[in-house]
VEXDREN-2710 file (C-alpha; in Angstrom, 1 decimal):
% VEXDREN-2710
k/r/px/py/pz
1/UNK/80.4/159.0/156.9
2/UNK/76.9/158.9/157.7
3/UNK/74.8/155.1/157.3
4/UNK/72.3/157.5/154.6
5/UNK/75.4/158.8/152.7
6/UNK/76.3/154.8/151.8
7/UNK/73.1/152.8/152.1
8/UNK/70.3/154.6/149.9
9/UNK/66.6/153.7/150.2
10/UNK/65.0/154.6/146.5
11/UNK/61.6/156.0/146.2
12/UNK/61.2/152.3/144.5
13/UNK/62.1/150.7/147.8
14/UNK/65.0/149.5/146.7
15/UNK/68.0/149.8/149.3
16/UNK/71.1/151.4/147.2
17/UNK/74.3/150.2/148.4
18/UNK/77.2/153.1/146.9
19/UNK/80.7/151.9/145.7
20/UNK/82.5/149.4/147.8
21/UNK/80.4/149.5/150.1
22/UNK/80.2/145.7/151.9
23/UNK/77.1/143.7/152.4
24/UNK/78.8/141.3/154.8
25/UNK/77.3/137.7/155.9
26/UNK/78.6/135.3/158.8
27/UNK/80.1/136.1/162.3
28/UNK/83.5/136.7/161.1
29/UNK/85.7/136.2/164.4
30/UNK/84.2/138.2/166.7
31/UNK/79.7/138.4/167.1
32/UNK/79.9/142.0/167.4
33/UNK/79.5/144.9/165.8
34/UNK/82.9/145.6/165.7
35/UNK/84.1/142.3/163.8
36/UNK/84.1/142.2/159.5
37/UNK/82.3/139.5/158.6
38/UNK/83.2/135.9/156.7
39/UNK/82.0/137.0/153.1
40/UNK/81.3/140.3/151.2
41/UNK/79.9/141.7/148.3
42/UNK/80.2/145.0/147.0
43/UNK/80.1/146.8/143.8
44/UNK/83.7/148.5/143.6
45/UNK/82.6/151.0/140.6
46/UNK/83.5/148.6/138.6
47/UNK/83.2/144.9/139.3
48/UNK/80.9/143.1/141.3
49/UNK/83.3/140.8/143.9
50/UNK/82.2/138.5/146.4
51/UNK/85.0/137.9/148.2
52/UNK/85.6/135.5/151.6
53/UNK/88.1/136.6/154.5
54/UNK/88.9/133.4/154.7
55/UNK/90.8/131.2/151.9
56/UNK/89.3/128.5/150.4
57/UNK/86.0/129.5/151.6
58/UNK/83.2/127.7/150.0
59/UNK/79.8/129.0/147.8
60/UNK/77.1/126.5/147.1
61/UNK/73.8/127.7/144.8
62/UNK/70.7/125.0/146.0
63/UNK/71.6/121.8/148.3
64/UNK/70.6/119.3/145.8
65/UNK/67.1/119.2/146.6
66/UNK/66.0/122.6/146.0
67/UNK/68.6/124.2/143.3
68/UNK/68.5/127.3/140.9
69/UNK/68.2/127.0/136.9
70/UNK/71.1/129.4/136.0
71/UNK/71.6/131.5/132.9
72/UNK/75.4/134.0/132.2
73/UNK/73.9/135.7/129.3
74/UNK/76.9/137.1/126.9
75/UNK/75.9/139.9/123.9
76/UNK/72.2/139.0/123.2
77/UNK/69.7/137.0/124.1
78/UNK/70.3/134.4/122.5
79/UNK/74.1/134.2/123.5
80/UNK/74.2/132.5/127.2
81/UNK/75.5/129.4/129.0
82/UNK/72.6/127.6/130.7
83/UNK/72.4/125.3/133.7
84/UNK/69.5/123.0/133.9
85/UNK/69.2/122.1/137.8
86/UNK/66.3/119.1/137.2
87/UNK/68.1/117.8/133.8
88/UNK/71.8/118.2/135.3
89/UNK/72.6/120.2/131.9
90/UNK/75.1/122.9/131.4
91/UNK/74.3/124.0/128.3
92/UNK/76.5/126.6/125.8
93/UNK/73.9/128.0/123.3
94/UNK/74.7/127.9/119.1
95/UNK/78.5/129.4/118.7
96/UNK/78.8/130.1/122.6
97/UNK/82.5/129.0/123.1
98/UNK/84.4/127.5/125.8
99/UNK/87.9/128.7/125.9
100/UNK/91.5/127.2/127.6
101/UNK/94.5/129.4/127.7
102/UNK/95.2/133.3/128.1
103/UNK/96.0/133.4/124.6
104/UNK/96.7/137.0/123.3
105/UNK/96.0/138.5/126.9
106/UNK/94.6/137.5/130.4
107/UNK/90.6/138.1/131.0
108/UNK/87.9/139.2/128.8
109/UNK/88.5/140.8/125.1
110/UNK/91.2/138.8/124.6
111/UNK/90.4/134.6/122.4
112/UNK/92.0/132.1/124.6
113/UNK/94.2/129.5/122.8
114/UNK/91.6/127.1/122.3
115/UNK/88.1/127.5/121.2
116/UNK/85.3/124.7/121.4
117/UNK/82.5/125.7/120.3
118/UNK/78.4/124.6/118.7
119/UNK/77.9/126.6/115.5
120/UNK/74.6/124.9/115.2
121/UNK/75.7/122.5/112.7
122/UNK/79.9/121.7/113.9
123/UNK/81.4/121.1/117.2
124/UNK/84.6/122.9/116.1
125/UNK/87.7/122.7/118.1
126/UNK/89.4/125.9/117.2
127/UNK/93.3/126.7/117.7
128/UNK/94.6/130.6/118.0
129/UNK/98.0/129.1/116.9
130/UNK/98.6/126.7/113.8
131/UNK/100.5/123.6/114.8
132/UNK/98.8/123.4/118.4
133/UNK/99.0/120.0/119.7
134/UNK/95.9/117.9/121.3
135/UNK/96.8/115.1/123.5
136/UNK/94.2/112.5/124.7
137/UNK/96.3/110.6/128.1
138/UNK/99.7/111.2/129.1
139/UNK/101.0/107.6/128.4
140/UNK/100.6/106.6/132.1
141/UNK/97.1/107.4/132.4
142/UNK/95.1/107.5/129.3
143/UNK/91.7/106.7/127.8
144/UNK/89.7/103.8/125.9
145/UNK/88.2/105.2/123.2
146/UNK/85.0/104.7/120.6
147/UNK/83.7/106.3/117.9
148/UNK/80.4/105.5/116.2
149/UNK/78.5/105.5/113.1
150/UNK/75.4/104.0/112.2
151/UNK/74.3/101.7/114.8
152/UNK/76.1/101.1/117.9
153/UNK/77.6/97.9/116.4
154/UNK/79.8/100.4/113.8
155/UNK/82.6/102.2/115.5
156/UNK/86.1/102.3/115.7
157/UNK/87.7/101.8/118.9
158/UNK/90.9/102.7/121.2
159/UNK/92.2/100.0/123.8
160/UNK/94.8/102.5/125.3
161/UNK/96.0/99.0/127.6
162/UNK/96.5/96.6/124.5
163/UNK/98.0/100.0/122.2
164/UNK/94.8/99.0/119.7
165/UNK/92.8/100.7/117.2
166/UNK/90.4/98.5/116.0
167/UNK/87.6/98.9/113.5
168/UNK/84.4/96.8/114.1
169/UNK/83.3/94.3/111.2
170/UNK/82.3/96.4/107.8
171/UNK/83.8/99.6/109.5
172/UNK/85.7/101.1/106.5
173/UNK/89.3/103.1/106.1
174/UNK/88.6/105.5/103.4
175/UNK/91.6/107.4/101.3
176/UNK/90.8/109.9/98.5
177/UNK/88.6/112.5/98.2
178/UNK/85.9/110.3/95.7
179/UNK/82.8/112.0/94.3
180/UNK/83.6/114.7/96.7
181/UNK/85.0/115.9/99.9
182/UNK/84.0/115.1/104.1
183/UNK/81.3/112.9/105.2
184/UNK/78.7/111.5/102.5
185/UNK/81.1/110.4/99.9
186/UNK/83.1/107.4/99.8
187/UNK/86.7/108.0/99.2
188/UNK/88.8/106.2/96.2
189/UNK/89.8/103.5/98.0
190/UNK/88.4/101.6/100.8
191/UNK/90.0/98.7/103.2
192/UNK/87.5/96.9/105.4
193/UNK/87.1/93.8/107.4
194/UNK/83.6/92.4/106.3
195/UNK/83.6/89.5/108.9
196/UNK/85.3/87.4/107.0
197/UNK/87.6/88.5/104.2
198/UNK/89.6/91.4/104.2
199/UNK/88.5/93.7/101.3
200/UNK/90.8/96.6/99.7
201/UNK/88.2/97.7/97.7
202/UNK/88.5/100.8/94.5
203/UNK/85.8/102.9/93.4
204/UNK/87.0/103.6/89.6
205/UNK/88.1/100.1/87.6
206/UNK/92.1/99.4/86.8
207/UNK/93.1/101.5/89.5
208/UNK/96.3/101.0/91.3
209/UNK/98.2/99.9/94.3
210/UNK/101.9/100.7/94.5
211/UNK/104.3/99.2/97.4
212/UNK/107.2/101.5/97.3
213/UNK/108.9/103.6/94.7
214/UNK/111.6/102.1/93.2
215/UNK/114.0/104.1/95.6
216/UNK/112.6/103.1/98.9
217/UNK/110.9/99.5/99.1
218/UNK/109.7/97.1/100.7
219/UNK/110.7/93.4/101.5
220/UNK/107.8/91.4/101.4
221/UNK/106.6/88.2/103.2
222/UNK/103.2/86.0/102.6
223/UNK/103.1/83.4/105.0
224/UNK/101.6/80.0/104.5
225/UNK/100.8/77.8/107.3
226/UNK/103.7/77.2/108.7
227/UNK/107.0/79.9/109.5
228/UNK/108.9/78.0/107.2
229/UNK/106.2/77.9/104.3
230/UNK/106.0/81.8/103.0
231/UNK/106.7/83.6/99.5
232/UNK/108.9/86.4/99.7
233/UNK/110.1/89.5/97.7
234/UNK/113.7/90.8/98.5
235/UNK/113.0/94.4/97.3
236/UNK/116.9/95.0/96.9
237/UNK/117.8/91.7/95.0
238/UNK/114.6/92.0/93.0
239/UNK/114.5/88.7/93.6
240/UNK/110.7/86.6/94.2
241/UNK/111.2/83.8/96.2
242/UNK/109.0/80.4/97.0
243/UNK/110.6/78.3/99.6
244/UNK/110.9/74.9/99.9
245/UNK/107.7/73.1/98.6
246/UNK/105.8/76.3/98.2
247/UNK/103.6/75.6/95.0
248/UNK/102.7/78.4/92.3
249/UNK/99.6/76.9/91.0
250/UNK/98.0/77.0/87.4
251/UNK/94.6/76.6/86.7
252/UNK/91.3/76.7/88.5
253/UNK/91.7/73.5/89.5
254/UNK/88.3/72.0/90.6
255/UNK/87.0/75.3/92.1
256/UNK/88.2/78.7/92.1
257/UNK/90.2/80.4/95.0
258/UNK/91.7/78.8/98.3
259/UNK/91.0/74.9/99.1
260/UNK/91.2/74.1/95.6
261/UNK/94.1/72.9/93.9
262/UNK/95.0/74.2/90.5
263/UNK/95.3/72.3/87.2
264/UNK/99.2/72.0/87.3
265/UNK/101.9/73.3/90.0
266/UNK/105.6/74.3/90.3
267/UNK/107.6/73.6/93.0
268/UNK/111.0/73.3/94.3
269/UNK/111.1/70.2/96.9
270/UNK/114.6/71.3/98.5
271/UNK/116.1/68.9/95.3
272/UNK/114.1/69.1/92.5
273/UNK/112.3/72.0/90.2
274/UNK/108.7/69.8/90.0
275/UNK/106.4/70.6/87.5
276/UNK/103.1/68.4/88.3
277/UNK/99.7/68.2/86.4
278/UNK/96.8/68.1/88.3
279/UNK/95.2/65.2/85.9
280/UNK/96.8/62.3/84.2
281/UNK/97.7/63.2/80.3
282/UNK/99.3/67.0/81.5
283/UNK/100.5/68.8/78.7
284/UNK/103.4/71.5/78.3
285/UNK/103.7/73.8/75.4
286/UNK/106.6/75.5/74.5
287/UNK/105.0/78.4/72.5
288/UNK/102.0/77.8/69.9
289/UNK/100.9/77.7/66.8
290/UNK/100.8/81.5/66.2
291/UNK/104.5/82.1/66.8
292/UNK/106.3/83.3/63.8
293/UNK/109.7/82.0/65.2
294/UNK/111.1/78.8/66.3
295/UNK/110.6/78.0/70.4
296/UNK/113.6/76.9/71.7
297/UNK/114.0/74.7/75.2
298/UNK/117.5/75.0/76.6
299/UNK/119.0/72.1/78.2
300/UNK/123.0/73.0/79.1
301/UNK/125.6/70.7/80.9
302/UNK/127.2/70.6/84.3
303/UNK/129.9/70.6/83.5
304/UNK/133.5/68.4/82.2
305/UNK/131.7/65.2/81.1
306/UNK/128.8/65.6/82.3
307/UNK/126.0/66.7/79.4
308/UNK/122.4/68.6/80.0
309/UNK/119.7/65.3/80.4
310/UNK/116.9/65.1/78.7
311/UNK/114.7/62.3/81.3
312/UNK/111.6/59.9/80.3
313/UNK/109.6/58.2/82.5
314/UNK/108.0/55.1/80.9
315/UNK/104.7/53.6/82.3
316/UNK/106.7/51.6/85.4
317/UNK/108.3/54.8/86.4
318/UNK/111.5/53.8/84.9
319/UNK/113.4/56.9/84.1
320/UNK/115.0/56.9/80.9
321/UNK/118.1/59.4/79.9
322/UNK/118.9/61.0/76.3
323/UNK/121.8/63.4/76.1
324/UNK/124.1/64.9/73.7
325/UNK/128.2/63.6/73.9
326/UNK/131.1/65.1/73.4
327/UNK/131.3/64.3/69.8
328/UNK/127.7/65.7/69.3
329/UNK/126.4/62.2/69.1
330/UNK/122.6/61.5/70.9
331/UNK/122.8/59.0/73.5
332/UNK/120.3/56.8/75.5
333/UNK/120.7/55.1/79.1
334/UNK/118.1/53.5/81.0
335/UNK/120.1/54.4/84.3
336/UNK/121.4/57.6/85.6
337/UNK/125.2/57.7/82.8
338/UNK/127.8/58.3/85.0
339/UNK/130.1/59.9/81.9
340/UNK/129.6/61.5/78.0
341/UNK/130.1/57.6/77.0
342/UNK/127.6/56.3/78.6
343/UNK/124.7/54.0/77.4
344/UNK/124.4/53.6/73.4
345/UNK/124.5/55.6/70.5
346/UNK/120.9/55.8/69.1
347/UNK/120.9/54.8/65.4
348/UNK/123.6/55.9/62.9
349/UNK/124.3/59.3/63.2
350/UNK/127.2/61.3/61.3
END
């Protein structure tokens, strides 16, 4: 075929070249005339290819010092991906999206699997399948992480080494939807470390927390400041324990919260059940003055001969015992009886 009936020059001066016809550049293997080339381009009537002879040929645009601002322009003007030689940008315009996986077919006309895209007000990250699966790492190699709110002291963080997720001082966990859905309400409930306390906060009074349902539970421990000091709830005994010399303290004490003891305190010293006023002059009531019915304190024995004590301590710490015998006679012994007969019969008693 003739060099005119492939290469065209237009009365514009352009040069024409016709279907698949090569523009070849480099020496190829041979510097002749006679030799194809290292790279072509052609128009083959239907794509544009630029295509190398050899594999893994390479194709640079500028050298770094003098480079090209590029623009792939998609169904209008507005539509493009931008690079940005001087700023280092590339740049998809509003709702121009980047896509992973063949999705519904290879090439164009066809949504990949995954969509991430600008849409001038949400970076969406789109799946073409429910259920798809994002992973961040692979377990072996894998990625410290922050996210940030209002100042760059606010975020939460990822230590992928230590396996934590940590949220800075006053960063909150919300749960609920609260005066209203997404970003700009608070939720219903709100945990957050303040810098000192530990606050699980509720938006509406009297609401509630709930550990468990009654079917599955939970078996609680609050530790004190030793392992051995704790209170703890045994979920399938129902059964609310204090250990050894664990107090439960009445009272405000003389200040409110932690540090300050409270006005009186029960405890179980690994003997005794000790109930301690904070103050000389501690009273007990049994009931008060509104009840309608008789209180009743329940003292019962030990067993054969051995009657429920009822103990007084007088002024020198002498402990003094009362107790009903056998014969339902009320008895007194200023030391511990060692039988029903012990001690003295008080007064005359029928």
């Amino acid at each position: 075929m003739a060099v005119r009936e492939r290469i065209s020059i237009l009365a514009s001066k352009d040069a024409k070249l016709k279907d698949n016809v090569n523009l070849w550049f480099g020496d190829g293997t041979q510097d002749d005339n006679g030799d194809l080339g290292d790279v072509k381009i052609r128009w083959d009537g239907t794509n544009l290819d630029m295509l190398p002879t050899t594999d893994d040929s390479q194709f640079y645009l500028g050298d770094g010092t003098s480079s090209f601002d590029l623009r792939v322009y998609g169904s209008s003007a507005n539509a493009y991906i931008s690079f940005d030689a001087s700023a280092d940008d590339l740049k998809f315009e509003d709702s121009v999206s980047l896509m992973f996986g063949t999705g519904a077919g290879a090439g164009q006309g066809n949504a990949g699997d995954v969509e991430i895209r600008w849409d001038a007000t949400d970076l969406d990250i789109l799946a073409a399948a429910n259920n798809s699966v994002i992973k961040i790492g692979n377990g072996t190699n894998s990625f410290d992480i922050w996210l940030y709110g209002s100042s760059a002291n606010a975020y939460i963080s990822f230590d992928a080494s230590a396996d934590d997720l940590k949220f800075e001082d006053s960063v909150s966990l919300m749960f609920g939807t609260g005066a209203g859905a997404g970003p700009g309400n608070a939720g219903d409930v709100e945990i957050r470390w303040d810098g000192t306390d530990l606050d699980i906060l509720a938006t509406t009074d009297d609401s509630i927390i709930k550990l468990g349902n009654g079917t599955q539970s939970f078996d609680l421990w609050l530790y004190g400041n030793s392992a051995t000091s704790y209170i703890s709830w045994d979920a399938s005994a129902d059964q609310l324990k204090f250990e050894d010399n664990v107090a439960l303290h009445f009272g405000t004490g003389a200040g409110g919260g932690p540090g300050n003891a409270g006005d009186a305190t029960i405890l179980f010293d690994a003997t005794r059940l000790v109930l301690t006023p904070l103050a000389a002059g501690g009273i007990v009531h049994v009931g008060d003055g509104a009840d309608t019915t008789a209180n009743e304190l329940h003292v019962f024995d030990g067993g054969t001969n051995k009657a429920g004590r009822l103990v007084l301590y007088d002024h020198a710490g002498v402990a003094n015992y009362l107790w009903i015998d056998s014969t339902g006679d009320l008895r007194f012994d200023s030391t511990s009886p060692s039988n029903d007969t012990s001690g003295t019969i008080i007064g005359t008693q029928s």
